[in-house]
N, C-alpha and C positions, 0 to 999 in steps of 0.2 A: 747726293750729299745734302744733308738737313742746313735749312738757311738760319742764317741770323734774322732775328726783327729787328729793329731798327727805328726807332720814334722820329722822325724828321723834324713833327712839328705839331706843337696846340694850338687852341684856341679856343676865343670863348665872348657870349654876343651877348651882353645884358639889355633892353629892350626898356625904352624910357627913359625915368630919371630916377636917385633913388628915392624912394618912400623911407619915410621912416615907419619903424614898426607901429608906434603910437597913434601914426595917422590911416591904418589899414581900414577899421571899419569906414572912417570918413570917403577916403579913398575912393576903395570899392562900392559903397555905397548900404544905407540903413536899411533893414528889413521892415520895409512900413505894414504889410499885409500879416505878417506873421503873428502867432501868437502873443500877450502881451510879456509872458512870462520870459518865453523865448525873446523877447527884444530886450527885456533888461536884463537878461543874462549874456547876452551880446556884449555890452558895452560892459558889465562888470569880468567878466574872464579875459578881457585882451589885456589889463597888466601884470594879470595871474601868467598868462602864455609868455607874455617880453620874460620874465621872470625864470618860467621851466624851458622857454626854448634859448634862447641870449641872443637872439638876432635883433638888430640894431637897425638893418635894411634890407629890403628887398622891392625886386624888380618888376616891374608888370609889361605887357602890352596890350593893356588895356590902358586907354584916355576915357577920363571918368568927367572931362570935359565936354566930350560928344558922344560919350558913352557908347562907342565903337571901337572896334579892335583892328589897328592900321599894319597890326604884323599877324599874321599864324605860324604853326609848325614850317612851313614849309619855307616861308622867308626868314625865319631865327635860323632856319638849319642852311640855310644857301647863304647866309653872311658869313654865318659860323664858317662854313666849308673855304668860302672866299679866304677868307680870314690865315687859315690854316695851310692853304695849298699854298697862296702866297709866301708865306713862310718859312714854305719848304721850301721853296723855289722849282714849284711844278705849276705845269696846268693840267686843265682838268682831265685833258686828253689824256694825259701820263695817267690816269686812276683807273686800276682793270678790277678794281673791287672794291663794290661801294655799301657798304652795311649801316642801315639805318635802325637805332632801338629806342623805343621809345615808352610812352605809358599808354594811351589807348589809341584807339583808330579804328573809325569803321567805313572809309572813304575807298572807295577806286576811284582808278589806282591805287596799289598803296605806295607811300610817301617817299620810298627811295627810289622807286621811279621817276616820279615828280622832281627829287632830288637832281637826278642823272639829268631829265629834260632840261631842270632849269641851269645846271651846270654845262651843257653842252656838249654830255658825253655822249657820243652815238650806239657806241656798245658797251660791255663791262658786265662781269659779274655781278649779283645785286641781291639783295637781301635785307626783309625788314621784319624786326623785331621788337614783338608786342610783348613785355614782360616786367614793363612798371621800374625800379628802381634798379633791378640787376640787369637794365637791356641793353647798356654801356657793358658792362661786365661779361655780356651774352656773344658782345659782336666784338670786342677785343680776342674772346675764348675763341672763334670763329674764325677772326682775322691770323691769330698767331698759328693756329692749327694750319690755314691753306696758305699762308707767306713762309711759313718753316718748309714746307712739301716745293717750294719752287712751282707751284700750279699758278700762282697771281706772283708780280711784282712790287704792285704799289698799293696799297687798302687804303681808302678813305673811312673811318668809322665816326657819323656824326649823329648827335641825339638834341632833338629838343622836347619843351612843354612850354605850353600855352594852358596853365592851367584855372589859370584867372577868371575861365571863362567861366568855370563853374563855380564860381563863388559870386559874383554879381549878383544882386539879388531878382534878377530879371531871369536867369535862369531854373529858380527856384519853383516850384507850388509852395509859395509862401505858406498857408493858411493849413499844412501840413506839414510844417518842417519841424527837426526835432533837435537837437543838441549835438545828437551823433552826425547828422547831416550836414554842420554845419563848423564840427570840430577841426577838419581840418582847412580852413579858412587862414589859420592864423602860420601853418605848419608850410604852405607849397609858396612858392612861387614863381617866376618865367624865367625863361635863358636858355641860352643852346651853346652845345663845343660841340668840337671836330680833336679829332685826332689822324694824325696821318703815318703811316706805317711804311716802312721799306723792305722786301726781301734783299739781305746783303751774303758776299761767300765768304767775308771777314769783318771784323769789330775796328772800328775805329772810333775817333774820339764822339763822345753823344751818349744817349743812353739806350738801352737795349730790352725790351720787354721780356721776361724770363719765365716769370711762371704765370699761368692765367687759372681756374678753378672757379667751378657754378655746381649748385645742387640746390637741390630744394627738400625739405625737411618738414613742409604740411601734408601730406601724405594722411597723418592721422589727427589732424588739428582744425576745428573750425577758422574759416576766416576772420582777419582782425580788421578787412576793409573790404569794401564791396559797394557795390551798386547790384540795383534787382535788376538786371536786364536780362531776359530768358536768353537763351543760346538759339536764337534763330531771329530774322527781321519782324518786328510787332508794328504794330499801328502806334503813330509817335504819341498821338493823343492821349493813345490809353494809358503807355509809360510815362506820361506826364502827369496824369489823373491821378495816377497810380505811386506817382514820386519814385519809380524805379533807374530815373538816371541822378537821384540824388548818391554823391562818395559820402560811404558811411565808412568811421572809425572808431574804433571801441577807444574809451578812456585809457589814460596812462595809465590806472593804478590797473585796469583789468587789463589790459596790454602785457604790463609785467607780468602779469601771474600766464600769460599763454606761452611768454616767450622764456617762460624758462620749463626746462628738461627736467627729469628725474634726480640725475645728479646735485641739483643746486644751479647749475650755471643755465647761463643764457644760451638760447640757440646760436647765435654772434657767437659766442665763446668755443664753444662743441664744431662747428663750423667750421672757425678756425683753426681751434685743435688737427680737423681733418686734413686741412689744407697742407697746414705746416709736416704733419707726420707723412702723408701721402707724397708730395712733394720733394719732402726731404730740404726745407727752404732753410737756410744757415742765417740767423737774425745777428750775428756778431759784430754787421758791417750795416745794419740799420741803420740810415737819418733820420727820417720820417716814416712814422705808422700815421697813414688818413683814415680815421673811423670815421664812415661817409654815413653818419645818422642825423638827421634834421634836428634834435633837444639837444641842448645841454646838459640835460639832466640825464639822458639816457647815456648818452655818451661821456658824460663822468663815470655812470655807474661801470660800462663795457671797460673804460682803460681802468677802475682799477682790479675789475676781472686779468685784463690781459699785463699786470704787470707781473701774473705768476709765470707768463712767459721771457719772463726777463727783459722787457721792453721798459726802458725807465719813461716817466711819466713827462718828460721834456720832450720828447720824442715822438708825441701826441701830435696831429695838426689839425686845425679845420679854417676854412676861410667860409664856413657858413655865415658868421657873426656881421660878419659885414655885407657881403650881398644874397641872404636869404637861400633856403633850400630849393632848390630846381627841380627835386626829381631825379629823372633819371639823367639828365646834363650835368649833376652836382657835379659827379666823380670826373668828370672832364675838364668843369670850372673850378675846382679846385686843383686839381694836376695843375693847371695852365698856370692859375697865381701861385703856387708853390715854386713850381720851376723857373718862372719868369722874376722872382723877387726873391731868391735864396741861389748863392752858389754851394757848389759840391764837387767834392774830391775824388779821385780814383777808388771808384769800387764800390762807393758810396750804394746803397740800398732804401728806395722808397715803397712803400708798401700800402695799398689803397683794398678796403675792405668794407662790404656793407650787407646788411638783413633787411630784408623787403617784410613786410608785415601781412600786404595780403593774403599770401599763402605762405610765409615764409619761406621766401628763396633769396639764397645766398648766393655771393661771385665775391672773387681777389683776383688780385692782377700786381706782381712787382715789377720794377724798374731797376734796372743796372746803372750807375755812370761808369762811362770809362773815358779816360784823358787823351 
């Protein structure tokens, strides 16, 4: 008999204090090696960005004081998890499936291991998920698929980014940096959540995770983000010389024109489209739709695409504005402040949805309440 899922519990770990967006280049620090051109286009685009993105703050863990980084991946994601079991009212022992997603990683172990170690779990299923902004959405698809089958119990699914690091300008081959290199600077910033999931044999009062759906839809599409690193270990030297661990993003206005399809709409839009008709998802009892996109300016443009699905525009959420885009932890830290600072009725329907850019791959994921 197919299990219910079962939400227990969020969480969510912001890392620092906030910045204000105003103070980010200060912050993180000037590009003194770099081009001159490139440094004063630095300091003229950041109230151009406060403007297209609308974030207000965001979170580092990076101290631009000793210009060291006193947390990584793996301590945002073990507070996170802390954070989240507690909540449920488990320990970590109780967790036989631990799915970690994230944006990069090239470390062994990989990181949900690390996870498991620092949590204390001796055994457990484990699984780590390298896929950028949809790798929450990846390991939710993952978690709901083997807690429905009765194979796992209890899922841990937790995500962090630490991606601060590569924006300091100590990371950089300054004296080769370009615009594209350094675009999204203004766009990411750190945090981790956890989610913690239950297989149940009936529904009681909470919310219930219902539909989950991922695909990717660059197939035939150049990248819109990328780093040059060849697919096998190189000399770090070279890739330095080489500026191939610079993240490159192509501009908004040439963004748009990739991320839309033949018909007019956006791949967000089409996406979704797929989601909703394959699914069969009933939006009549909608709260909240989360468009989990870092701009405001993008993400105006997507709700009022998705208001031909009858979705009125009140119904829109984001807690981007206030503590910055995360990444792939967005979709988690926003769940968590949603849920934790709005109530909801029987039957109520939240709906969290996102388009990853570098290859275009998409995930959704609803939520049930029930009383």
């Amino acid at each position: 008999m197919e299990k219910y899922v079962k939400l227990l519990a969020t969480s969510s770990y912001l890392p620092g204090q906030p910045i204000k967006f105003d103070d980010i280049n200060e912050y993180l620090g000037p590009f003194t090696n770099a081009p001159k051109k490139i440094k004063q286009w630095t300091e003229r685009i950041q109230p151009i960005m406060k403007e297209m993105l609308g974030i207000e703050y965001c979170y580092y863990a990076f101290d631009n004081k000793t210009r060291t980084f006193p947390e990584d991946n793996l301590t945002l994601s073990v507070k996170a998890a802390e954070k989240a079991l507690a909540e449920a009212g488990l320990e970590a022992k109780d967790i036989d499936l631990l799915i970690y997603g994230g944006a990069y990683s090239h470390q062994l172990p990989p990181l949900s291991t690390r996870i498991q170690e620092a949590l204390g779990i001796e055994r457990c299923g484990e699984f780590h998920i390298h896929s950028n902004c949809t790798s929450v959405y990846k390991g939710l698809k993952l978690a709901h698929s083997l807690l429905k089958t009765g194979e796992y119990k209890n899922a841990l699914v937790v995500s962090s980014i630490v991606v601060s690091s590569c924006f300091i300008p100590e990371f950089y081959n300054q004296e080769k940096i370009t615009k594209e290199d350094i675009f999204l600077r203004w766009y990411l910033c750190d945090g981790a959540g956890a989610f913690v999931l239950s297989a149940e044999d009936e529904k009681d009062h909470g919310f219930y995770l219902e539909n989950t759906y991922v695909e990717s839809s660059g197939g035939k599409k150049m990248s819109a983000m990328c780093n040059d690193y060849p697919y096998l270990w190189n000399n770090p030297l070279l890739d330095y010389e080489n500026c191939a661990h610079h993240i490159r993003q192509l501009y908004l206005n040439e963004l748009k024109d990739h991320a839309l399809e033949e018909n007019g709409k956006t791949i967000f839009y089409n996406a979704l489209k797929r989601m909703l008709d394959s699914q069969h998802i009933d939006l009549s009892s909608l709260r909240y739709f989360v468009v989990n996109m870092p701009s405001r300016a993008v993400r105006d443009y997507i709700t009022q695409e998705c208001t031909e699905f009858f979705i009125d525009l009140n119904k829109f959420y984001s807690a981007i504005e206030d503590v910055g885009y995360a990444g792939p932890p967005a979709a988690i830290i926003s769940m968590d402040i949603l849920l934790k600072n709005h109530t909801f009725q029987n039957n109520d329907l939240i709906f969290s949805f996102v388009m990853e850019v570098s290859k275009y791959m998409q995930g959704g994921f609803t939520l049930r309440y029930i009383e």
